[in-house]
KOLMIMAR-88682 format. One record per residue: residue number from 1; residue in one letter; chain; x, y, z of N, C-alpha, C in turn. Coordinates in steps of 0.05 Angstrom, whole numbers, plus 32768, in hexadecimal, padded with zeros to 4 digits. Layout:
BEGIN
<pt resi="NUM" resn="A" chain="A" n_u="X" n_v="Y" n_w="Z" ca_u="X" ca_v="Y" ca_w="Z" c_u="X" c_v="Y" c_w="Z"/>
...
//
This chain:
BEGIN
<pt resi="1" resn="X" chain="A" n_u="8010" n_v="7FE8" n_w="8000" ca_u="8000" ca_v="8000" ca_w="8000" c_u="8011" c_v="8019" c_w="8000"/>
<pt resi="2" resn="X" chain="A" n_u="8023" n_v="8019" n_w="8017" ca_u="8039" ca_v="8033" ca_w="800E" c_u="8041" c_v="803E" c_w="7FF7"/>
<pt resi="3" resn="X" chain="A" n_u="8051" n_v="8023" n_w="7FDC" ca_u="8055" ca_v="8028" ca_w="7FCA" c_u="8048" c_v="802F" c_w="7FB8"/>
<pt resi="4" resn="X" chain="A" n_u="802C" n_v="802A" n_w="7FBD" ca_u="801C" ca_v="8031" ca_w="7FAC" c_u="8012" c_v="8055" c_w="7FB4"/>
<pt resi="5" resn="X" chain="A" n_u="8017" n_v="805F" n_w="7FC9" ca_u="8013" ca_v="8073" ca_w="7FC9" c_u="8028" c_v="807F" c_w="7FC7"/>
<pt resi="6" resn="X" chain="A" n_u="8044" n_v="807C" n_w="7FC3" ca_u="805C" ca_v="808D" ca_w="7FC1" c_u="805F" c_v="8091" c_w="7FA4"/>
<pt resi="7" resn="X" chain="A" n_u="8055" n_v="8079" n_w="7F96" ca_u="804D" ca_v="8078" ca_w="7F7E" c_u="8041" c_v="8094" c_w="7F73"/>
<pt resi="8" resn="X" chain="A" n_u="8026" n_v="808F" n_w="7F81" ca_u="8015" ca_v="80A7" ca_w="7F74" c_u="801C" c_v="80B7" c_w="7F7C"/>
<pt resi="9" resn="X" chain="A" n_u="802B" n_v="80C9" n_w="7F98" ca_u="8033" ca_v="80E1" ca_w="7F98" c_u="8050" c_v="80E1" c_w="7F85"/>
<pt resi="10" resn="X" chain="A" n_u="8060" n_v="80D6" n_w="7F83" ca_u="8062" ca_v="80E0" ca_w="7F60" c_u="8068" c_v="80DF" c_w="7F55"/>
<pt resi="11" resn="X" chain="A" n_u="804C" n_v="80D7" n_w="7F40" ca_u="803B" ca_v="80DA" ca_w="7F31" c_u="8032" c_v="80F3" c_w="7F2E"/>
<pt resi="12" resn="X" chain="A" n_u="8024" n_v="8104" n_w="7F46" ca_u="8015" ca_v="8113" ca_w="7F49" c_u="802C" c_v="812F" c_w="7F48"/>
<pt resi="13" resn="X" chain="A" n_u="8048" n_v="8124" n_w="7F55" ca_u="805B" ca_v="813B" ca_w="7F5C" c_u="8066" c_v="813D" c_w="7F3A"/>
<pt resi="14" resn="X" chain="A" n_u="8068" n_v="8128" n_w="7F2D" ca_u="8075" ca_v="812E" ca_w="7F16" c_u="8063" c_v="813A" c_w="7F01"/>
<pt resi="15" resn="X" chain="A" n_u="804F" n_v="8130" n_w="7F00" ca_u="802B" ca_v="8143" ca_w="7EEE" c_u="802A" c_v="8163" c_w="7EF5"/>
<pt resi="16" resn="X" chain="A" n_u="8035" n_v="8167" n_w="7F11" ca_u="8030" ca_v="8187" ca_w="7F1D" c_u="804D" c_v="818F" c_w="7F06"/>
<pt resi="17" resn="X" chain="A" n_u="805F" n_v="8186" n_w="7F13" ca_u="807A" ca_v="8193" ca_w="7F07" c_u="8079" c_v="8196" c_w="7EE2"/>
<pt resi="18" resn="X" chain="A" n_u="806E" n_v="817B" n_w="7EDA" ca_u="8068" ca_v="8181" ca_w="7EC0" c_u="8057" c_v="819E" c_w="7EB3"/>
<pt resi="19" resn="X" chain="A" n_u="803F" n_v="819F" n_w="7EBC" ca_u="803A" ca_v="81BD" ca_w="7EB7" c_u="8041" c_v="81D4" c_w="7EC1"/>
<pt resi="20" resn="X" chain="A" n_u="8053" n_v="81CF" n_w="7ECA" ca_u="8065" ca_v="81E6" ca_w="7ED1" c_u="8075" c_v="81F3" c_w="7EC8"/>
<pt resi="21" resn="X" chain="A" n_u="8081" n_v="81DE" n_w="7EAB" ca_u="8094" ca_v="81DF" ca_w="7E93" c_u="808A" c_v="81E0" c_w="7E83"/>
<pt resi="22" resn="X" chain="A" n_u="806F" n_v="81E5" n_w="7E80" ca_u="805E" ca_v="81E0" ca_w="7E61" c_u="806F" c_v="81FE" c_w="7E51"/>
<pt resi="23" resn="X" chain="A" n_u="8072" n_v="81FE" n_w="7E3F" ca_u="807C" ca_v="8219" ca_w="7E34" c_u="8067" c_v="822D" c_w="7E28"/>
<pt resi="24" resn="X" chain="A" n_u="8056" n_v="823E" n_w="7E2C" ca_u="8050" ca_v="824F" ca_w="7E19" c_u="8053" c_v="8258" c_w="7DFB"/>
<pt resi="25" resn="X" chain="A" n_u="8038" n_v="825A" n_w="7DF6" ca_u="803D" ca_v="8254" ca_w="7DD3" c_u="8060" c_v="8266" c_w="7DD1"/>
<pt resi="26" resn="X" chain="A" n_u="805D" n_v="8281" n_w="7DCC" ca_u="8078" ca_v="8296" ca_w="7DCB" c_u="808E" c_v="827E" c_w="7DD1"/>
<pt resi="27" resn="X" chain="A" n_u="8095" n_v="826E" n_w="7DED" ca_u="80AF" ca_v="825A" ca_w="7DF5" c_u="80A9" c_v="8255" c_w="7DDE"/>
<pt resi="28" resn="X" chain="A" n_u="8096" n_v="8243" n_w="7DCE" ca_u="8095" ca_v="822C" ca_w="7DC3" c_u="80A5" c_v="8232" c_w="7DA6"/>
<pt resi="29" resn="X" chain="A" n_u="8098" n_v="8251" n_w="7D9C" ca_u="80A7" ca_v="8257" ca_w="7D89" c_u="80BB" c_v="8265" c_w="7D91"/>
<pt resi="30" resn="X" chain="A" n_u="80CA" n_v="826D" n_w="7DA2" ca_u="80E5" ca_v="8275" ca_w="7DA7" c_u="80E7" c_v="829B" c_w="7D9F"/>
<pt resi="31" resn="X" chain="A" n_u="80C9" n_v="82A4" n_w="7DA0" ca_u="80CE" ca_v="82C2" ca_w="7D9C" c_u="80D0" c_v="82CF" c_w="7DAC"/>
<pt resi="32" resn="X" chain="A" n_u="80D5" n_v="82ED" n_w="7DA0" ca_u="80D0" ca_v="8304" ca_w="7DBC" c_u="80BF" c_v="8315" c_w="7DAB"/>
<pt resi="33" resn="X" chain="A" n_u="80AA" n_v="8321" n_w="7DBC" ca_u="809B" ca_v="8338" ca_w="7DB5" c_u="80A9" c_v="8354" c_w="7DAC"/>
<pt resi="34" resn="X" chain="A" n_u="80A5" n_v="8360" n_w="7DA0" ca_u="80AF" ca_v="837A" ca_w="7D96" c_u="8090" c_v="8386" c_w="7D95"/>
<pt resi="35" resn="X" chain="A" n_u="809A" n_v="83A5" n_w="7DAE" ca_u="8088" ca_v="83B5" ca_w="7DAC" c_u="8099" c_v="83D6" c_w="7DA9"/>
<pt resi="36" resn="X" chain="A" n_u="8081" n_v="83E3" n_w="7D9F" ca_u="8083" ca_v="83FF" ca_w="7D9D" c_u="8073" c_v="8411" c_w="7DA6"/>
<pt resi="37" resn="X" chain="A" n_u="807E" n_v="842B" n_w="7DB7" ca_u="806D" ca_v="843F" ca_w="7DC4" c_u="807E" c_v="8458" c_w="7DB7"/>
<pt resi="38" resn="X" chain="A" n_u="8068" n_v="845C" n_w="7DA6" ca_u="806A" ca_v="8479" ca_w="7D9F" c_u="805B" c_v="848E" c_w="7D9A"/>
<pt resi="39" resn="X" chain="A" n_u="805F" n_v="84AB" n_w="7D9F" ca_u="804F" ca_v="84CD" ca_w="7D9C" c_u="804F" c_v="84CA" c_w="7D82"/>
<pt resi="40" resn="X" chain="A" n_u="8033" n_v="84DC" n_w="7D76" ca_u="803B" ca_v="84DD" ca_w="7D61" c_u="802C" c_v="84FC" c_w="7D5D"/>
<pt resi="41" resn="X" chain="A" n_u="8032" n_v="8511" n_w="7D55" ca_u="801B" ca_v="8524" ca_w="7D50" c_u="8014" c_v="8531" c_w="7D37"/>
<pt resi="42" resn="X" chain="A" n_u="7FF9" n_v="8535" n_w="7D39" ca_u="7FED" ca_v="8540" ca_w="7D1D" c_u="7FF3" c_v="8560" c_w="7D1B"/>
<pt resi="43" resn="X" chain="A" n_u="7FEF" n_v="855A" n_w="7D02" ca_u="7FF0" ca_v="857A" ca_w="7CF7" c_u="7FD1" c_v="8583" c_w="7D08"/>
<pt resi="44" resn="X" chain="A" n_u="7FD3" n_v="85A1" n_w="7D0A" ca_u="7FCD" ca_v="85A9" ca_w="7D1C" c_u="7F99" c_v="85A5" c_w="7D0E"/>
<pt resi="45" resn="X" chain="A" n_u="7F8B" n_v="8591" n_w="7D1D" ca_u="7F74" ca_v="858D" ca_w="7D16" c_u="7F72" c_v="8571" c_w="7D12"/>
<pt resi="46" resn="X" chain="A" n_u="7F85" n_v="8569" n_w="7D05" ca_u="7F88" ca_v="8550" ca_w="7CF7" c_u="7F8E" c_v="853D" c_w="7D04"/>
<pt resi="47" resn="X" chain="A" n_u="7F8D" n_v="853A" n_w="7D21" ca_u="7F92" ca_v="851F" ca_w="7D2E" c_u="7F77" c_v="8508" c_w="7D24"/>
<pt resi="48" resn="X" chain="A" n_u="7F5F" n_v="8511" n_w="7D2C" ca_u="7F48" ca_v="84F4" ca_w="7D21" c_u="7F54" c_v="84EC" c_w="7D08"/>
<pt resi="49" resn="X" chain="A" n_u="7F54" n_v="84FD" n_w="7CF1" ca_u="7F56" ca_v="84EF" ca_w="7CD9" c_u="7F73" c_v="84D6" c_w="7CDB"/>
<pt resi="50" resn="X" chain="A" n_u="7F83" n_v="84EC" n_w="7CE6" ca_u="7FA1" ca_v="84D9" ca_w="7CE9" c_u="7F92" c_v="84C5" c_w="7CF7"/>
<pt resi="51" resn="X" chain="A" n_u="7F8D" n_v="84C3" n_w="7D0A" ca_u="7F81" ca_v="84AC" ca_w="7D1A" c_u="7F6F" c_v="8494" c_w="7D0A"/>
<pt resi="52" resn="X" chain="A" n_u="7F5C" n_v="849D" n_w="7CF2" ca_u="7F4C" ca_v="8491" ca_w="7CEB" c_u="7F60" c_v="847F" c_w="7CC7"/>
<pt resi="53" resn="X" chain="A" n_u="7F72" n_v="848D" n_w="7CC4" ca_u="7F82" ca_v="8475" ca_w="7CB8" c_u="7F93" c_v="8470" c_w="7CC1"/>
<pt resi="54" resn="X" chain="A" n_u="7F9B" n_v="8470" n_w="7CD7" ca_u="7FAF" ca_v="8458" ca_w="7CED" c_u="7FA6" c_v="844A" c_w="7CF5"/>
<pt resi="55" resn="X" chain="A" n_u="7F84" n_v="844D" n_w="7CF9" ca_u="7F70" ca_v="8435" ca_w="7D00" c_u="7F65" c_v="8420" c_w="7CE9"/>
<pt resi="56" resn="X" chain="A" n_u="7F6E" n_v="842B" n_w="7CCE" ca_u="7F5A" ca_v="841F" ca_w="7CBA" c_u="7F64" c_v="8403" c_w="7CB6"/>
<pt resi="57" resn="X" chain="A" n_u="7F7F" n_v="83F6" n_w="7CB2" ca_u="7F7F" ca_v="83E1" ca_w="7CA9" c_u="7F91" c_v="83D0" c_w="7CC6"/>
<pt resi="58" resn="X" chain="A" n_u="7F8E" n_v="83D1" n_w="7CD9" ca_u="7FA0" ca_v="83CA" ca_w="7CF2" c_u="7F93" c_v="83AD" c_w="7CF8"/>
<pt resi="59" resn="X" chain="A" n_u="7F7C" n_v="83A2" n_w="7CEA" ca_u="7F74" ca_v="8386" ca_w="7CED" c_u="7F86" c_v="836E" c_w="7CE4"/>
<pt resi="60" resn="X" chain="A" n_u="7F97" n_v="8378" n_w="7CC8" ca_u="7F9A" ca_v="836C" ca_w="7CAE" c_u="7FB9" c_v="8369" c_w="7CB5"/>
<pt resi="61" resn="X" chain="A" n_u="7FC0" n_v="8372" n_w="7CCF" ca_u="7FE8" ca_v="836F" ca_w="7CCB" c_u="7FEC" c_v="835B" c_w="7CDC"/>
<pt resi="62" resn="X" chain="A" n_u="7FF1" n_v="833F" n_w="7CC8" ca_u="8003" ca_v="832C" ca_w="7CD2" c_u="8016" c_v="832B" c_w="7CED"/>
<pt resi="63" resn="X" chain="A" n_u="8018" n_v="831D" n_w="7CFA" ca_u="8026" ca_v="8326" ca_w="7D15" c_u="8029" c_v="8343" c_w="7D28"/>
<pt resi="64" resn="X" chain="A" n_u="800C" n_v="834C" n_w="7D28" ca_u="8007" ca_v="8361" ca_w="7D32" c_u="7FEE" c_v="8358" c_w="7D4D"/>
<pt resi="65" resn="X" chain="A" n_u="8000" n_v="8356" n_w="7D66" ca_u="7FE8" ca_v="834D" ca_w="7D78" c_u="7FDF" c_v="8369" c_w="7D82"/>
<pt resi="66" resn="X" chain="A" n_u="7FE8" n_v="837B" n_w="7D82" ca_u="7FDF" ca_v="8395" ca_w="7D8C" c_u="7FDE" c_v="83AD" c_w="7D82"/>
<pt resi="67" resn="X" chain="A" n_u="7FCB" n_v="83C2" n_w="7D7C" ca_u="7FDB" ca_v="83D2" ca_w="7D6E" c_u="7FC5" c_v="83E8" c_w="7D7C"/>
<pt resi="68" resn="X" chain="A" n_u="7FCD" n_v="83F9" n_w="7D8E" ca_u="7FBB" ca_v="840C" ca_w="7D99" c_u="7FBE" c_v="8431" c_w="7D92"/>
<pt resi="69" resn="X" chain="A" n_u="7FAE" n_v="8433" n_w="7D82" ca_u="7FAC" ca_v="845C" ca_w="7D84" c_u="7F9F" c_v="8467" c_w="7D9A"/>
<pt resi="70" resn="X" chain="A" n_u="7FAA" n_v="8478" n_w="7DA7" ca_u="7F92" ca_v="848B" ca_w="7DBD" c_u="7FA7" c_v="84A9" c_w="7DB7"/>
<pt resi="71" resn="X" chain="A" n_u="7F89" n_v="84B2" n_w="7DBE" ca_u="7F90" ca_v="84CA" ca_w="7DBD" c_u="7F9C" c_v="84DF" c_w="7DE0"/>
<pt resi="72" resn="X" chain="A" n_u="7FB4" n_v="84ED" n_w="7DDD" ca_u="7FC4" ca_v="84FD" ca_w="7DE9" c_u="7FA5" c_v="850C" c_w="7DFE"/>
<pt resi="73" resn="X" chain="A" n_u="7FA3" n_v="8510" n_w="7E13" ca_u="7F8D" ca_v="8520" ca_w="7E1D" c_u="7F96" c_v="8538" c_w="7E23"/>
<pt resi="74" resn="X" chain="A" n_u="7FB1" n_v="8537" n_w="7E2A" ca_u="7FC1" ca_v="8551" ca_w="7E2C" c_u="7FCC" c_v="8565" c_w="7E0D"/>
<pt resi="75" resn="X" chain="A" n_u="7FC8" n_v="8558" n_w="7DFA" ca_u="7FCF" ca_v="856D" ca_w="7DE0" c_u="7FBC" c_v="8557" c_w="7DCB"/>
<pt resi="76" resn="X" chain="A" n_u="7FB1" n_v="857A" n_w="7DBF" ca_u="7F9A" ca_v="8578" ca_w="7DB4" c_u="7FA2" c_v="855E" c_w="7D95"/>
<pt resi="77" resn="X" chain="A" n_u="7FBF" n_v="8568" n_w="7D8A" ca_u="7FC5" ca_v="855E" ca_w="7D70" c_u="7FD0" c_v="853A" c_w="7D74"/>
<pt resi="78" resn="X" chain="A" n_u="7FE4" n_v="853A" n_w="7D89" ca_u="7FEA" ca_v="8522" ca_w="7D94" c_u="7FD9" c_v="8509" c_w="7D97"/>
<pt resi="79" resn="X" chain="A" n_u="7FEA" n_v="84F7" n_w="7D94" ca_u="7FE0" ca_v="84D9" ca_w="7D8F" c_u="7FF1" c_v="84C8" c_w="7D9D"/>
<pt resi="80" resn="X" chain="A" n_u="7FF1" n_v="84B1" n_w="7DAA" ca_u="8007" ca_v="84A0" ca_w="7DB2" c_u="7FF8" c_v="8485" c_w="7DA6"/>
<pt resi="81" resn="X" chain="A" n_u="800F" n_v="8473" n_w="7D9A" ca_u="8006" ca_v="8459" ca_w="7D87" c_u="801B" c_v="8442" c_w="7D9F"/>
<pt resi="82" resn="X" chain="A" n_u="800A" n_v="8429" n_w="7DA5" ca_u="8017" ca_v="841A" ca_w="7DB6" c_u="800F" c_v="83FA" c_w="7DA1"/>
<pt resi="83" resn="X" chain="A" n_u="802F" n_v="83F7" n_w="7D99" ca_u="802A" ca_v="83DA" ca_w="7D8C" c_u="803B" c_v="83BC" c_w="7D95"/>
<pt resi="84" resn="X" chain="A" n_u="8033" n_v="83A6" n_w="7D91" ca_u="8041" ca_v="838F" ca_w="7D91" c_u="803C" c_v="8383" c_w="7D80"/>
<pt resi="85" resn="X" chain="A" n_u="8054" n_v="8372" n_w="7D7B" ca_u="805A" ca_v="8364" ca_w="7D69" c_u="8065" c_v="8350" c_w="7D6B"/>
<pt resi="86" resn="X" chain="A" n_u="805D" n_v="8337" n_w="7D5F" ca_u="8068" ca_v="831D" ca_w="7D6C" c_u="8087" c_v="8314" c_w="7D63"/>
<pt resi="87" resn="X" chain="A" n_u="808F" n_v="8336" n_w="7D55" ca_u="80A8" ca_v="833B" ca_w="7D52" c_u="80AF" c_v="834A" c_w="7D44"/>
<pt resi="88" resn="X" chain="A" n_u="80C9" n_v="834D" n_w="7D48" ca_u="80D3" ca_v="836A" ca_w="7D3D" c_u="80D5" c_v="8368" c_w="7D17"/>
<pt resi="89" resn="X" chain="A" n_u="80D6" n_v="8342" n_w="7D11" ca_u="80D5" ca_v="8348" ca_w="7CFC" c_u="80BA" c_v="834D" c_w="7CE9"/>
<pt resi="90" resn="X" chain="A" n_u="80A1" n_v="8349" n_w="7CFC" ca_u="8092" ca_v="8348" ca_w="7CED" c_u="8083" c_v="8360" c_w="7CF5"/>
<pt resi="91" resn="X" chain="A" n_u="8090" n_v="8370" n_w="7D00" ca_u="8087" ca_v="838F" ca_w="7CFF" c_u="8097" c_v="839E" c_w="7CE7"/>
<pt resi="92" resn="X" chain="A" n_u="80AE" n_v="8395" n_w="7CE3" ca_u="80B7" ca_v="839B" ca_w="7CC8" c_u="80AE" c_v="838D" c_w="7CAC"/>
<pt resi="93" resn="X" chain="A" n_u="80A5" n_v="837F" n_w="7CB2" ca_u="809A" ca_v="8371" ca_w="7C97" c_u="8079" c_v="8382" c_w="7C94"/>
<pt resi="94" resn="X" chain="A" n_u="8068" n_v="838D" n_w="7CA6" ca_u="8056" ca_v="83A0" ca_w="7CA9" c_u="8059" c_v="83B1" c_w="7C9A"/>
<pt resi="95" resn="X" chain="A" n_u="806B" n_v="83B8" n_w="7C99" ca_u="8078" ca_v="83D3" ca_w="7C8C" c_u="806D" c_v="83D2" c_w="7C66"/>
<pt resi="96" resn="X" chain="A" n_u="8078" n_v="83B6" n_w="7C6C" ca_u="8073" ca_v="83B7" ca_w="7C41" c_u="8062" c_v="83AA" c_w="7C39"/>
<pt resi="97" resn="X" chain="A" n_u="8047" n_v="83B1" n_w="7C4F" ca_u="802D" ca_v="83A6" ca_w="7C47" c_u="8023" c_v="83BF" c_w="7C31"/>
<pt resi="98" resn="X" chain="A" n_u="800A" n_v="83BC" n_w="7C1C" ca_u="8006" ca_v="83CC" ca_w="7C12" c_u="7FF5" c_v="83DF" c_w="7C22"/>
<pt resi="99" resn="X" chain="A" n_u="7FE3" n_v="83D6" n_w="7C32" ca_u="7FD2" ca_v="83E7" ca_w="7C4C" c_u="7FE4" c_v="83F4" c_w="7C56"/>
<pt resi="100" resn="X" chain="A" n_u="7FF9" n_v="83ED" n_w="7C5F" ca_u="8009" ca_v="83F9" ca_w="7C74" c_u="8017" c_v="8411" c_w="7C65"/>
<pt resi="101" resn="X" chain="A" n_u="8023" n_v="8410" n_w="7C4B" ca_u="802E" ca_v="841D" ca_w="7C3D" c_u="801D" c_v="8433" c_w="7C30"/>
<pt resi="102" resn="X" chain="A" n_u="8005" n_v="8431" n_w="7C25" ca_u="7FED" ca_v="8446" ca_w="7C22" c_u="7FE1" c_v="8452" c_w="7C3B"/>
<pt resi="103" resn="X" chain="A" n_u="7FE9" n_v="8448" n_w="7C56" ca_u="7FE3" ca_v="8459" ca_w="7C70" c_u="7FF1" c_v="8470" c_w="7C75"/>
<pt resi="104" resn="X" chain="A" n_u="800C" n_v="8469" n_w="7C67" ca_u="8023" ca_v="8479" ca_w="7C77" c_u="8026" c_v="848E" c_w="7C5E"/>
<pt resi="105" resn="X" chain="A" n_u="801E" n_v="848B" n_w="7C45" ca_u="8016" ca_v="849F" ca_w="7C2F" c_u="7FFD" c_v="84AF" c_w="7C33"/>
<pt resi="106" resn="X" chain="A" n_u="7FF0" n_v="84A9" n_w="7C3D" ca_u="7FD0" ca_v="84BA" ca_w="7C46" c_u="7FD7" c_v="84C4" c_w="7C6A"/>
<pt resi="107" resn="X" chain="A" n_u="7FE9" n_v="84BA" n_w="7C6F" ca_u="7FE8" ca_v="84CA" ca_w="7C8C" c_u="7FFF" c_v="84DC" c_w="7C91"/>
<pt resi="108" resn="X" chain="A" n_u="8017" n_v="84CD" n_w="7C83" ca_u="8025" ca_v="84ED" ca_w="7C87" c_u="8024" c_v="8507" c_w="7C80"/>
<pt resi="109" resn="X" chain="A" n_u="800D" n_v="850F" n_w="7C6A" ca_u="800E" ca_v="8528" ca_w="7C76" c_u="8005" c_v="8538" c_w="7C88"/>
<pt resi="110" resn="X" chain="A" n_u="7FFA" n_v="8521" n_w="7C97" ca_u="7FED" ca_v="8531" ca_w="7CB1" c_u="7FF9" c_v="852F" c_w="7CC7"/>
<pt resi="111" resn="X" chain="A" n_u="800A" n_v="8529" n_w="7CC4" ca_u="8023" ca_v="8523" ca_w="7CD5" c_u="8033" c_v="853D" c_w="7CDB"/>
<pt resi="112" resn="X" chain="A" n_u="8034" n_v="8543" n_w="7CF5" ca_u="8046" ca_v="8560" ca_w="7CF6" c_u="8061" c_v="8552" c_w="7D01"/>
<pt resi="113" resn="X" chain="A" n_u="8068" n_v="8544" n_w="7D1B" ca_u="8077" ca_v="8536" ca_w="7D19" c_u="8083" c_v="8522" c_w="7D34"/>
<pt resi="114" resn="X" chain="A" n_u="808F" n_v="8512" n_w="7D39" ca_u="8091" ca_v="84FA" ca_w="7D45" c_u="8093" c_v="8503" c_w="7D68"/>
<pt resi="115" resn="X" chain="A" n_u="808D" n_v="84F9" n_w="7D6F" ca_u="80A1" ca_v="8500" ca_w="7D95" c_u="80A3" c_v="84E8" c_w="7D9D"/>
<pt resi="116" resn="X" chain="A" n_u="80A7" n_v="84E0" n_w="7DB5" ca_u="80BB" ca_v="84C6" ca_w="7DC0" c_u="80AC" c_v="84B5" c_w="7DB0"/>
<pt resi="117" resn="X" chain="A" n_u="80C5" n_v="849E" n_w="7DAA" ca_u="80BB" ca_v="847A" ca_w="7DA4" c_u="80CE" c_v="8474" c_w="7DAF"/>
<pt resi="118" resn="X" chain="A" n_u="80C3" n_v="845D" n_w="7DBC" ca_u="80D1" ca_v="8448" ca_w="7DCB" c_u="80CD" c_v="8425" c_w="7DC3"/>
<pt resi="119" resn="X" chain="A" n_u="80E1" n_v="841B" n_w="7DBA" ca_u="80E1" ca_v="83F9" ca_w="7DBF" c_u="80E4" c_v="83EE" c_w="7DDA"/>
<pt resi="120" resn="X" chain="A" n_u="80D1" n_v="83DD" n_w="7DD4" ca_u="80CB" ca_v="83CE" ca_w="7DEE" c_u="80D2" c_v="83AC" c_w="7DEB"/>
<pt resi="121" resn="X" chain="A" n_u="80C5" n_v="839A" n_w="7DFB" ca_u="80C5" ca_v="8385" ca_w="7DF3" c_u="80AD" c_v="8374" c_w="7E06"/>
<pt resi="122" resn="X" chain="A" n_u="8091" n_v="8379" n_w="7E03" ca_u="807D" ca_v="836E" ca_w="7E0A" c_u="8087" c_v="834C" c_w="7E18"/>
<pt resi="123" resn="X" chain="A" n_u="807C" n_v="834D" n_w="7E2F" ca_u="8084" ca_v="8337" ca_w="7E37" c_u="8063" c_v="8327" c_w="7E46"/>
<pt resi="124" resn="X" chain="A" n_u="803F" n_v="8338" n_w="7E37" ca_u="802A" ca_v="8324" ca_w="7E3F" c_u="801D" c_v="8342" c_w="7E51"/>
<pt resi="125" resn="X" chain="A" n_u="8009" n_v="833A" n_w="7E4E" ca_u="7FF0" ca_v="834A" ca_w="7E56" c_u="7FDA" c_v="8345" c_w="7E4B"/>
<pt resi="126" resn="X" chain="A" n_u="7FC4" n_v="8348" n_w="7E51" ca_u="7FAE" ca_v="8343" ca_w="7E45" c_u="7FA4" c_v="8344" c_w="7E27"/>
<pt resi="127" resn="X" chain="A" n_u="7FA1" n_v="832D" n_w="7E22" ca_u="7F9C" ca_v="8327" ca_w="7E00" c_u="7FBB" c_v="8318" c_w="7DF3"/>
<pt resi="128" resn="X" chain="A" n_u="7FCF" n_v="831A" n_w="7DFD" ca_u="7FEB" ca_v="8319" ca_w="7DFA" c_u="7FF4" c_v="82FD" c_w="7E07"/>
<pt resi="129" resn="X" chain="A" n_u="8002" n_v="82EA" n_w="7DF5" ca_u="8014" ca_v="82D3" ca_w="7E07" c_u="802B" c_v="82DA" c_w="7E0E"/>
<pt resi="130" resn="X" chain="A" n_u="802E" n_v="82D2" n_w="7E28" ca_u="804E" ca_v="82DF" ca_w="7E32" c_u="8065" c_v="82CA" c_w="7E1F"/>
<pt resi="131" resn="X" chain="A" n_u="807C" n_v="82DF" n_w="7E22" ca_u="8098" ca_v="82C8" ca_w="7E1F" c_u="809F" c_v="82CE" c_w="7E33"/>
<pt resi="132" resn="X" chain="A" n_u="80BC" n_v="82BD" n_w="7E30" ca_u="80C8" ca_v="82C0" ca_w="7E41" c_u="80D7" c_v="82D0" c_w="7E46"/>
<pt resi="133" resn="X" chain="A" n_u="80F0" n_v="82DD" n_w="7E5A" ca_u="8101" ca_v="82EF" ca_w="7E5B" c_u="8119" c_v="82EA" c_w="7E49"/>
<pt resi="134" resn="X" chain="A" n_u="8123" n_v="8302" n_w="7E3D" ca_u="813C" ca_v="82F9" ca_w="7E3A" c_u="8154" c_v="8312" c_w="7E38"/>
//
């Protein structure tokens, strides 16, 4: 009877420890998130419109788990854009989508001009699978 319960504890100790190591999809593929936080401001009226084609095709980009516009409450023209990406290369491959490329032709001229961006490296939050550190 002992053995049979030293048995099952483990059993039970090696089943716990096993999901403990399960890897997350991100482990599984071996990525890191690439994110971006950046100002951006309109020429001076023109923030909605800017806003309304930074919003138009943001469904359609391949390895794009996030891609957020809000508007500055403190300056009227200002915008801050918060994105991830399930990597840095497929935020560059974004780039030479044809949506992406007719966004950035219809919105810069309403573009007066850039203030902070920052790279980041998303590591999970809501809607988001974590990786790991590295």
């Amino acid at each position: 009877m002992k053995s049979m319960q030293n048995a099952r504890r483990t059993f039970i100790a090696l089943a716990g420890a096993a999901t403990l190591t399960v890897p997350t999809f991100a482990e599984q593929e071996n990525t890191t998130m690439y994110g971006l936080i950046g100002k951006m401001v309109a020429v001076a009226g023109k923030r909605d419109a800017l806003i309304a084609i930074l919003l138009e095709g943001v469904a359609g980009m391949p390895g794009c788990l996030s891609y957020v516009v809000a508007r500055d409450p403190k300056d009227a023209d200002a915008l801050w854009i918060t994105e991830v990406w399930e990597s840095e290369q497929s935020h560059r491959a974004s780039l030479s989508l044809p949506a992406v490329k007719q966004a950035i032709t219809r919105g810069k001229p309403l573009i007066a001009s850039f203030g902070d961006m920052t790279v980041t490296v998303p590591v999970g939050g809501h809607g988001l699978v974590p990786t790991k550190s590295k």
